[in-house]
C-alpha positions as CSV (number, residue, x, y, z in Angstrom):
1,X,20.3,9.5,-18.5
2,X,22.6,11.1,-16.3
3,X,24.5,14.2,-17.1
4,X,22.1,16.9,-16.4
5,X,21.1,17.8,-13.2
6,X,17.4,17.2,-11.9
7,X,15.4,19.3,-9.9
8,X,11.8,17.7,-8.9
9,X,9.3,17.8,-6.5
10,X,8.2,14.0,-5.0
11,X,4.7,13.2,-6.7
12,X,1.6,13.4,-4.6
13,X,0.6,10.0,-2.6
14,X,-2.6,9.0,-1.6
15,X,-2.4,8.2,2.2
16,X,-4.0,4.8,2.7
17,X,-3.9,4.9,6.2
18,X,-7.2,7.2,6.0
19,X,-9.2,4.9,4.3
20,X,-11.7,3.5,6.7
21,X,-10.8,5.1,9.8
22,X,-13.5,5.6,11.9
23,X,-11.8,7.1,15.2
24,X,-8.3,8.0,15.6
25,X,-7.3,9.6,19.1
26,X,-4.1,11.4,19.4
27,X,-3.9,12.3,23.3
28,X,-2.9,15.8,22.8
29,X,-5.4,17.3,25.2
30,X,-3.7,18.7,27.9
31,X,-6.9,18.7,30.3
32,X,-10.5,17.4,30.0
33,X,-12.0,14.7,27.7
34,X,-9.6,13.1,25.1
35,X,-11.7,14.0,21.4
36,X,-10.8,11.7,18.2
37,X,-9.8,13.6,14.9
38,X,-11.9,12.0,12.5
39,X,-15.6,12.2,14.0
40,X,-15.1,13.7,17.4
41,X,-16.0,10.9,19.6
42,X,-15.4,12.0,23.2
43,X,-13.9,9.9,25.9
44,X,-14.9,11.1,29.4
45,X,-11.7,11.3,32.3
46,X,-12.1,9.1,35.3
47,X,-10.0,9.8,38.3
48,X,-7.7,12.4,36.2
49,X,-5.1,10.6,34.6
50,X,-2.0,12.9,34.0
51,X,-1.8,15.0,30.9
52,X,1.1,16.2,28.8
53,X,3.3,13.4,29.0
54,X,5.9,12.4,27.0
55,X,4.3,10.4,24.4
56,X,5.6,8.2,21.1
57,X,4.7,11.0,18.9
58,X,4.4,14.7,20.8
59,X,2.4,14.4,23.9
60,X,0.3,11.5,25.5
61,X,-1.7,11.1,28.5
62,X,-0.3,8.4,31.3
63,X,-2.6,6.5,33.4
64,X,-2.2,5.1,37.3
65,X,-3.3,1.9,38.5
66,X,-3.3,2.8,42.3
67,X,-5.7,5.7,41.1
68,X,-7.8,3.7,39.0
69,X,-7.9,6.2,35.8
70,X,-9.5,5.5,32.8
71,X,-11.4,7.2,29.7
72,X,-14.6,5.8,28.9
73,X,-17.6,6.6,27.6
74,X,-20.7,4.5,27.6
75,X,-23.3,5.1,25.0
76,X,-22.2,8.0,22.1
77,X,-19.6,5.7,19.9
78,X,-22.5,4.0,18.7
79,X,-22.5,4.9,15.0
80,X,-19.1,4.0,14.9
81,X,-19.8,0.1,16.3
82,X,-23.3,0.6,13.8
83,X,-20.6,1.1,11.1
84,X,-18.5,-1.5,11.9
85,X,-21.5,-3.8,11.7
86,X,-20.1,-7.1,10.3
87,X,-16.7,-5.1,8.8
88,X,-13.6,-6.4,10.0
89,X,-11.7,-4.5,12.7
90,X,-8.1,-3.1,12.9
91,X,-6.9,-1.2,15.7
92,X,-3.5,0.4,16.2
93,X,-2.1,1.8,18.9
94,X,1.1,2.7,20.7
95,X,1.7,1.4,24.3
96,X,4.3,2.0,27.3
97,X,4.0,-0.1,30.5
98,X,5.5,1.9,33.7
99,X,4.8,-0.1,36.7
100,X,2.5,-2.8,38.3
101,X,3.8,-5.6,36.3
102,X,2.5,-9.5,36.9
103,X,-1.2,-8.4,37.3
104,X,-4.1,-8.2,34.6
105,X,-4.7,-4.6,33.3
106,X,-6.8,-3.5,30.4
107,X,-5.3,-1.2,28.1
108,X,-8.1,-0.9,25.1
109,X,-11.8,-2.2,25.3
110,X,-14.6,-1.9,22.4
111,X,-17.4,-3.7,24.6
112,X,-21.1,-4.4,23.8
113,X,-22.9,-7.9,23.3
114,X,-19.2,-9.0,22.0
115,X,-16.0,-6.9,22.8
116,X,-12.4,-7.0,21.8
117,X,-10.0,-6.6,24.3
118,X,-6.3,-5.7,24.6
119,X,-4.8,-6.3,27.6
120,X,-1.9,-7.2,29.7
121,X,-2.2,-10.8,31.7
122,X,-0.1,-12.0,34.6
123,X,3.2,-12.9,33.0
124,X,3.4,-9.5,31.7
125,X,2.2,-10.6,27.8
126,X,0.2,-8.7,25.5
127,X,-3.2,-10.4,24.6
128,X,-6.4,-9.5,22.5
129,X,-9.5,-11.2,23.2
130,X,-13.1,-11.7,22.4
131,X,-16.2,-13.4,22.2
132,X,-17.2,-13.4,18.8
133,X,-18.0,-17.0,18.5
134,X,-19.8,-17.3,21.9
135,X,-17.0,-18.9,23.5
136,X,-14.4,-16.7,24.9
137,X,-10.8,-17.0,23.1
138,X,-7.6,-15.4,23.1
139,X,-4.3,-14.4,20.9
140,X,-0.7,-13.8,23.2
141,X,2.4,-12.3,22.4
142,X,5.4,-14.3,21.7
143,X,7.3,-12.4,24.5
144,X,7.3,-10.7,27.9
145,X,6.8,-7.4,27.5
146,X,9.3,-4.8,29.5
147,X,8.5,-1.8,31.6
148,X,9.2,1.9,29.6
149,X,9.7,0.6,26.8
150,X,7.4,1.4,23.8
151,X,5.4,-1.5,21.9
152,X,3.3,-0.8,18.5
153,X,0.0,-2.9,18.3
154,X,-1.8,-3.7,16.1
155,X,-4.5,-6.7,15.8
156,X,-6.5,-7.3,12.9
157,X,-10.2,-8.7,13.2
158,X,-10.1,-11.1,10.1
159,X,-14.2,-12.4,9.9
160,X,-13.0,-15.5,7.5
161,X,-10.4,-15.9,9.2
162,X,-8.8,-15.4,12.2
163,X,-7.8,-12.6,15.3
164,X,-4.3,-12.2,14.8
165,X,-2.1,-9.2,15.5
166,X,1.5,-7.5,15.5
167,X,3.9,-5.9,17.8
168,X,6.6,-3.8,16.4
169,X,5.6,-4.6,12.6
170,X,6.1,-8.4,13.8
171,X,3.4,-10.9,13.3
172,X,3.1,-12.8,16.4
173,X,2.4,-16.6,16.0
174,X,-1.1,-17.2,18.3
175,X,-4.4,-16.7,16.5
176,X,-7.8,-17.4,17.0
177,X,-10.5,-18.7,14.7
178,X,-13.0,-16.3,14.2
179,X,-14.5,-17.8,10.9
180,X,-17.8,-19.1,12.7
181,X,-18.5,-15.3,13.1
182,X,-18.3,-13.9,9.8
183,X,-21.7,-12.8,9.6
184,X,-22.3,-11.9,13.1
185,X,-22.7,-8.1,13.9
186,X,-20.7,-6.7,16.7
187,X,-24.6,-5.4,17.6
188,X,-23.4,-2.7,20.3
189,X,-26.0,-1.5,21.7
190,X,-26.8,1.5,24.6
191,X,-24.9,-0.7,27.3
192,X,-21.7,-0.8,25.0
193,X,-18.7,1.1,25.8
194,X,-15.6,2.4,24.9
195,X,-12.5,2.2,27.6
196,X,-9.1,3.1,27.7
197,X,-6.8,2.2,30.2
198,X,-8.7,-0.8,31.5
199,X,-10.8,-3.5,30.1
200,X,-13.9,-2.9,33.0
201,X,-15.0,-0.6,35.7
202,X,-13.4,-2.0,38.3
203,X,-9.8,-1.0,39.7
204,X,-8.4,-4.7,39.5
205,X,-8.2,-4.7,36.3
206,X,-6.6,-0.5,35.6
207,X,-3.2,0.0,33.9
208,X,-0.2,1.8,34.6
209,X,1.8,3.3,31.8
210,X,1.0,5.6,28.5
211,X,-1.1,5.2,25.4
212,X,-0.5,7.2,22.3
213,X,-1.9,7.2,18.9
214,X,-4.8,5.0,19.1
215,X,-6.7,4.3,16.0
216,X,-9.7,2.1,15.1
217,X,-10.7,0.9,11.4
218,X,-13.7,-1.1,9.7
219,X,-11.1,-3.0,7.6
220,X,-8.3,-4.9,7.6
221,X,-5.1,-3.0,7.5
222,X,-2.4,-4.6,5.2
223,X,1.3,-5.5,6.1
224,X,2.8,-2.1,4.4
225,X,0.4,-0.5,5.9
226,X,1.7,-1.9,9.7
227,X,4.8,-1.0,8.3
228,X,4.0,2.5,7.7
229,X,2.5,3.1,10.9
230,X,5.4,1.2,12.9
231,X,7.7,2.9,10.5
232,X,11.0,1.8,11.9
233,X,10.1,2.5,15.7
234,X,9.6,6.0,14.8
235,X,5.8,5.8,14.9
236,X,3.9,8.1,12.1
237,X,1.5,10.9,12.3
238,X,-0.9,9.8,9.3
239,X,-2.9,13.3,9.0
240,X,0.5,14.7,7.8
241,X,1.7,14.4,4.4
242,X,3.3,11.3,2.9
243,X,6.9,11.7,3.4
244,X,9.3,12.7,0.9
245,X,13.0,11.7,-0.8
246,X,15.0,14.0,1.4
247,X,16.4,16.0,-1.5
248,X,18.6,19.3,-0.2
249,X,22.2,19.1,-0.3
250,X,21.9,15.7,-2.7
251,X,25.1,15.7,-4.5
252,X,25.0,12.3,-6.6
253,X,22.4,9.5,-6.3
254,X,23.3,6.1,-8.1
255,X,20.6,3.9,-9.2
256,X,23.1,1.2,-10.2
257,X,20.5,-0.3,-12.5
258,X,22.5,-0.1,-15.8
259,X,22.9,-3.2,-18.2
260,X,26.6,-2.3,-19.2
261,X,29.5,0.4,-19.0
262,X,28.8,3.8,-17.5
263,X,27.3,4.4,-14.1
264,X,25.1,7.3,-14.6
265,X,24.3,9.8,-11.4
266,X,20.5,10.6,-11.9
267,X,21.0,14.0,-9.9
268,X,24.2,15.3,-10.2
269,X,27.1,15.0,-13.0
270,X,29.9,12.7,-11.5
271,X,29.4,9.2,-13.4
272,X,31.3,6.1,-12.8
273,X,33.5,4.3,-15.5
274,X,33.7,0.6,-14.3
275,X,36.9,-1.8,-14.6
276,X,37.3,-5.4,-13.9
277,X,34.1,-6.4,-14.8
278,X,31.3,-6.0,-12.4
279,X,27.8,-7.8,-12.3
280,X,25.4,-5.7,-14.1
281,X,21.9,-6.4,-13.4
282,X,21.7,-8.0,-10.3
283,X,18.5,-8.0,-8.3
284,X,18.9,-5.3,-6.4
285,X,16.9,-3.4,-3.1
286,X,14.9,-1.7,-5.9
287,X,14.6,-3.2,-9.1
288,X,18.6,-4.1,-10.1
289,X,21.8,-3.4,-8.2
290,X,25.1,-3.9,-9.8
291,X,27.6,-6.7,-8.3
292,X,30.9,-6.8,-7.5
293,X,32.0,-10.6,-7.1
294,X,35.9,-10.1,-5.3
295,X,36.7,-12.3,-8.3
296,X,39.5,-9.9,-10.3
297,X,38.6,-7.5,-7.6
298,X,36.1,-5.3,-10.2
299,X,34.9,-1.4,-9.0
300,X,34.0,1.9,-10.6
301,X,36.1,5.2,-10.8
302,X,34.6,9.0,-11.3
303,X,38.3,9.6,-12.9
304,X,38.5,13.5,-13.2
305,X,34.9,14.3,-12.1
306,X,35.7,13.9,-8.4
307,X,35.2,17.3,-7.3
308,X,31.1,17.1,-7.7
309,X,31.1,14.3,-4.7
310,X,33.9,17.0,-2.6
311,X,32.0,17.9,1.3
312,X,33.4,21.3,0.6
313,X,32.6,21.9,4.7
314,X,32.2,19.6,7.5
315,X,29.2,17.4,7.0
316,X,29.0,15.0,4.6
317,X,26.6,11.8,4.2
318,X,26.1,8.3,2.2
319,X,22.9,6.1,2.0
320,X,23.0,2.9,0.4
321,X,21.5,-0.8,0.0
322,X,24.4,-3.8,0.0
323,X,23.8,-7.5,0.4
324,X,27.2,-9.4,1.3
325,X,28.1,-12.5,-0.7
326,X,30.6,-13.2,1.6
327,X,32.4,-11.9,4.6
328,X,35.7,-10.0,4.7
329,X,38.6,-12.5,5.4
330,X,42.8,-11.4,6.5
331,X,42.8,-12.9,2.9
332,X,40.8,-10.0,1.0
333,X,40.7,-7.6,3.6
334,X,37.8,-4.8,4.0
335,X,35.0,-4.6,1.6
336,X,34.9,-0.5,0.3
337,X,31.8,0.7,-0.9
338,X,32.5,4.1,-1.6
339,X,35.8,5.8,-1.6
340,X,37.1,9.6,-2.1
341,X,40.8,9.3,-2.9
342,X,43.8,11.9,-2.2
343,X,47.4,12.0,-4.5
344,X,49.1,12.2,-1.2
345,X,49.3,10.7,2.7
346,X,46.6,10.2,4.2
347,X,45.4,8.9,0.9
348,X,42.2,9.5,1.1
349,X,39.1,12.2,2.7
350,X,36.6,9.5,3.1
351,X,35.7,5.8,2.9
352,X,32.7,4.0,4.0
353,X,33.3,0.1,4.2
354,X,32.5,-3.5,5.8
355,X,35.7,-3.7,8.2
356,X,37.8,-6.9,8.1
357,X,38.0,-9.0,11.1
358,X,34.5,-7.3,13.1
359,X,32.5,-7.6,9.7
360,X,30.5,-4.3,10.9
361,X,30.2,-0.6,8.8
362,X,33.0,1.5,9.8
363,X,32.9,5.3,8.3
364,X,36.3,7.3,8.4
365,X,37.4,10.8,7.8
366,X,40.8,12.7,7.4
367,X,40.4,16.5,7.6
368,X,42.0,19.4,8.5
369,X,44.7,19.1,10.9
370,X,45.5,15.8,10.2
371,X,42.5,13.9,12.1
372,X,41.3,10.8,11.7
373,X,37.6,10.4,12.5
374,X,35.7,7.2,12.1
375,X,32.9,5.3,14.0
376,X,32.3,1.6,13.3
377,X,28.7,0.2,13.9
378,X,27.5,-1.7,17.1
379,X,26.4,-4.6,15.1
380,X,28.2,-6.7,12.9
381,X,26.7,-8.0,9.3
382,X,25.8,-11.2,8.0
383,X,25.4,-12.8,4.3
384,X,22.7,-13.4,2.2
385,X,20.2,-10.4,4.0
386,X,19.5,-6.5,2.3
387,X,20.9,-3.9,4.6
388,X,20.4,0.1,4.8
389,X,23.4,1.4,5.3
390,X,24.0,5.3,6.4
391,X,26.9,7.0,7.5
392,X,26.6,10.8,8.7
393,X,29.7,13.2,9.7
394,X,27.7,16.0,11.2
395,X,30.4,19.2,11.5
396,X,32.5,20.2,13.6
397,X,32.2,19.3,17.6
398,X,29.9,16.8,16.9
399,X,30.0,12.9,16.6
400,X,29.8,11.0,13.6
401,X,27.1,8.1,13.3
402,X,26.5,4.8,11.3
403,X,23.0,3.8,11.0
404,X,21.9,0.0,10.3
405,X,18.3,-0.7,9.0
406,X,17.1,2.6,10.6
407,X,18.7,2.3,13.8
408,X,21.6,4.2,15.2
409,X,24.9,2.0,15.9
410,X,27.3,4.1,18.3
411,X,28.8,7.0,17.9
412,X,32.7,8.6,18.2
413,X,34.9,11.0,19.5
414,X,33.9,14.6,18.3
415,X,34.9,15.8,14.7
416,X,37.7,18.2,15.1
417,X,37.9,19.6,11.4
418,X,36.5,20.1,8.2
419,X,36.6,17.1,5.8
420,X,39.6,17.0,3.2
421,X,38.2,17.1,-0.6
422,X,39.7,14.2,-2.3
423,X,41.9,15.1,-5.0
424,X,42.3,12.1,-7.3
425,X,39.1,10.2,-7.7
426,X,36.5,8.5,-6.0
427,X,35.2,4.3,-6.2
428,X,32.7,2.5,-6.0
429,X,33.2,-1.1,-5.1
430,X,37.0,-0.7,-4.5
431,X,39.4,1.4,-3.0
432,X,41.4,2.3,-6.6
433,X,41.4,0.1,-9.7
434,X,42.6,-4.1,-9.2
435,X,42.6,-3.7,-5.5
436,X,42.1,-6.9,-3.3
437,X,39.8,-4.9,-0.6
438,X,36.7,-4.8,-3.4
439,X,33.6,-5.3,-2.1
440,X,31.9,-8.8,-2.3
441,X,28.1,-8.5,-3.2
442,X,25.4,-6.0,-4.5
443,X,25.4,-2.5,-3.9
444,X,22.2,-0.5,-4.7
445,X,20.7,3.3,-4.5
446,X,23.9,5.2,-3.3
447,X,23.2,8.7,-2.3
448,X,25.9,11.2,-1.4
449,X,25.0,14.5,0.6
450,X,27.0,17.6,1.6
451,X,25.4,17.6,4.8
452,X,24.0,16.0,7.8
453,X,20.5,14.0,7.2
454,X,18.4,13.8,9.9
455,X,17.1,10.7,11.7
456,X,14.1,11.0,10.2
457,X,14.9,11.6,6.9
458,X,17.5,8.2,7.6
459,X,14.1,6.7,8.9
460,X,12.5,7.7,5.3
461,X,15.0,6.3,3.4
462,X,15.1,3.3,5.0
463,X,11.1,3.3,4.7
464,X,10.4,0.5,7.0
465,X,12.7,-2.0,5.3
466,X,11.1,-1.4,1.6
467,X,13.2,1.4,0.6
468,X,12.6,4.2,-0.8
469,X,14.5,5.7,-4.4
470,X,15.2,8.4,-6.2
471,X,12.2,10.4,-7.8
472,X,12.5,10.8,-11.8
């Protein structure tokens, strides 16, 4: 382990998301009936609603409540509802409200002899109906939803159980009990319809905004699976292939899941010789992490073996996991997680750290032409919780940027030089050996990168909050 170099391709992943998907319509038409990808079921335009909008994932089709547009169609999706029989139901979709707020407007209908509704009410809340059980009932969003802004639903038809759903990979506290149902068919029949962008036929009830990405399924998706297609905000396009650990430019990636001594780099050749002590073994993001209690102030030094981890250029990055035992303090000053040391003033090329006093990620430079560059994040982190942590410096003339959990947090002036190479060492943990500023809690799959990563490929490392490692 560690040592040599490894080159290797991610292995192949089945995409769950396929399994039982009976429609899946992406909105890409730019004129004409919208047509689903999986068995071309056609929806029929109604009034024209506009084409070749902006949508969460390419283009989308927007809808207009004063012109009453809608797709629909009437009688042909019957061998989907036949398939769905007495199946449970999930539907995902993404949604963007753009006017006409405090009225009712239909957004998704699957109507027969029983239907299942989504649909906006009068305080501006998401709900899903039905009338499974012969008695209408209902499940509400926690929260009033906000004009142009994009919301991921998805409910889940549960037979023995109940009609709950999600919005923004957040389980939303209403149900409904459904159980009484469980062997009732949805028995659509030729007067059952599809609709999209109301609930009915009549213009009381049409929607303004954009729908994107709508699928429908004769199961019961699971909570990763939510995940997956919320992915972060980012949405997912589940006919491509499962996404990959973003390998190019990968200098050194740290597992941190040894039981003593040496930390090995699993891709490159710069390992770590720990001092002070450190907690081997702690439960990490994935699998272990290793510790570093503040108590005799323990880290890790690549001694000699810096230059593997040097930029050589202008962009540089660093992914990791940390969980914060505690808080920096004026007493023990910032917490460093990974440090690139110079013999001489400024003292060092690169730092990525907790900062005392704001307790938020701050990522610094010194380059050429004596600049400092840094850019701290917008929010501030707490104890006791599992952060992604990425810091990007993206060349010259450009800003750097600290992502949180996916998300980016600010930005700074721009880059005016290419990043010094450290010439002593760099540390994990610490700043240099039996410093006060070590870092207090778990650190976990540290990546370093001679270049810029993308948002997405920040967005596939964070994998929706699970994480994603290092192929072997």
């Amino acid at each position: 382990m560690g040592g040599t170099a490894v080159v290797a391709e991610w292995p192949a992943v089945e995409n769950s998301l396929l399994t039982g998907l009976l429609a899946y319509w992406d909105f890409e038409e730019t004129s004409g009936s919208i047509v689903d990808e999986i068995n071309n079921y056609s929806l029929s335009a109604y009034n024209t609603p506009t084409y070749s909008v902006t949508g969460k994932i390419n283009d989308s089709v927007s809808f207009s409540r004063a012109s009453d547009q809608r797709f629909y169609n009437y009688s042909a999706l019957s061998d989907m509802y036949d398939t769905i029989g007495t199946n449970d139901v999930s539907c995902s979709v993404w949604l963007k409200i753009t006017g006409d707020t405090n009225v009712q407007r239909g957004v998704v209908a699957l109507r027969g002899n029983y239907y299942i509704n989504i649909y906006l009410d009068t305080s501006n809340k998401f709900r899903v109906s039905t009338n499974i059980t012969g008695t209408t009932g209902y499940v509400i969003s926690n929260d009033v939803m906000s004009t142009d802004t994009w919301y991921h639903i998805v409910y889940l038809f549960d037979r023995d159980s109940t009609l709950r759903f999600y919005i923004n990979g957040v389980l939303q506290t209403s149900t409904f009990d459904i159980s009484s149902a469980s062997a009732t068919s949805i028995a659509w029949d030729e007067e059952g319809y599809t609709i999209l962008g109301n609930f009915g036929t009549s213009s009381s009830y049409a929607f303004s905004g954009v729908i994107d990405e709508l699928g429908v399924y004769n199961r019961l998706l699971t909570t990763d699976e939510i995940a997956e297609l919320y992915n972060s905000g980012n949405g997912v396009n589940i006919f491509e292939e499962p996404s990959s650990f973003p390998i190019t430019s990968l200098l050194s990636y740290y597992k941190l899941e040894e039981a003593s001594g040496t930390i090995y780099d699993s891709h490159g050749s710069v390992n770590f010789t720990t001092y002070n002590s450190p907690e081997y073994q702690r439960t990490g993001k994935i699998d272990y992490g290793i510790g570093f209690s503040g108590a005799g102030n323990p880290g890790a030094s690549c001694g000699s073996s810096y230059a593997g981890l040097n930029p050589g250029g202008d962009e540089y990055s660093i992914s990791c996991w940390v969980y914060l035992d505690s808080l920096p303090t004026t007493e023990n000053h910032d917490f460093y997680i990974l440090r690139g040391a110079l013999s001489a003033s400024p003292w060092y090329n690169i730092h990525i750290m907790i900062a005392n006093g704001s307790n938020k990620v701050a990522l610094g430079m010194n380059g050429a032409s004596d600049s400092y560059f840094g850019v701290t994040s917008t929010n501030a982190l707490t104890t006791g919780t599992w952060y992604h942590i990425v810091g990007i410096i993206s060349g010259i003339g450009n800003p750097a940027t600290v992502y949180v959990n996916g998300v980016s947090n600010n930005g700074a002036a721009n880059q005016v030089g290419n990043i010094y190479d450290a010439t002593s060492q760099y540390t994990i943990g610490s700043p240099y050996g039996g410093s006060t500023e070590s870092f207090h809690g778990i650190i976990d799959e540290l990546a370093v990168y001679n270049r810029a990563l993308s948002s997405e490929e920040v967005s596939i490392l964070y994998n929706s909050g699970t994480g994603l490692s290092y192929p072997f």
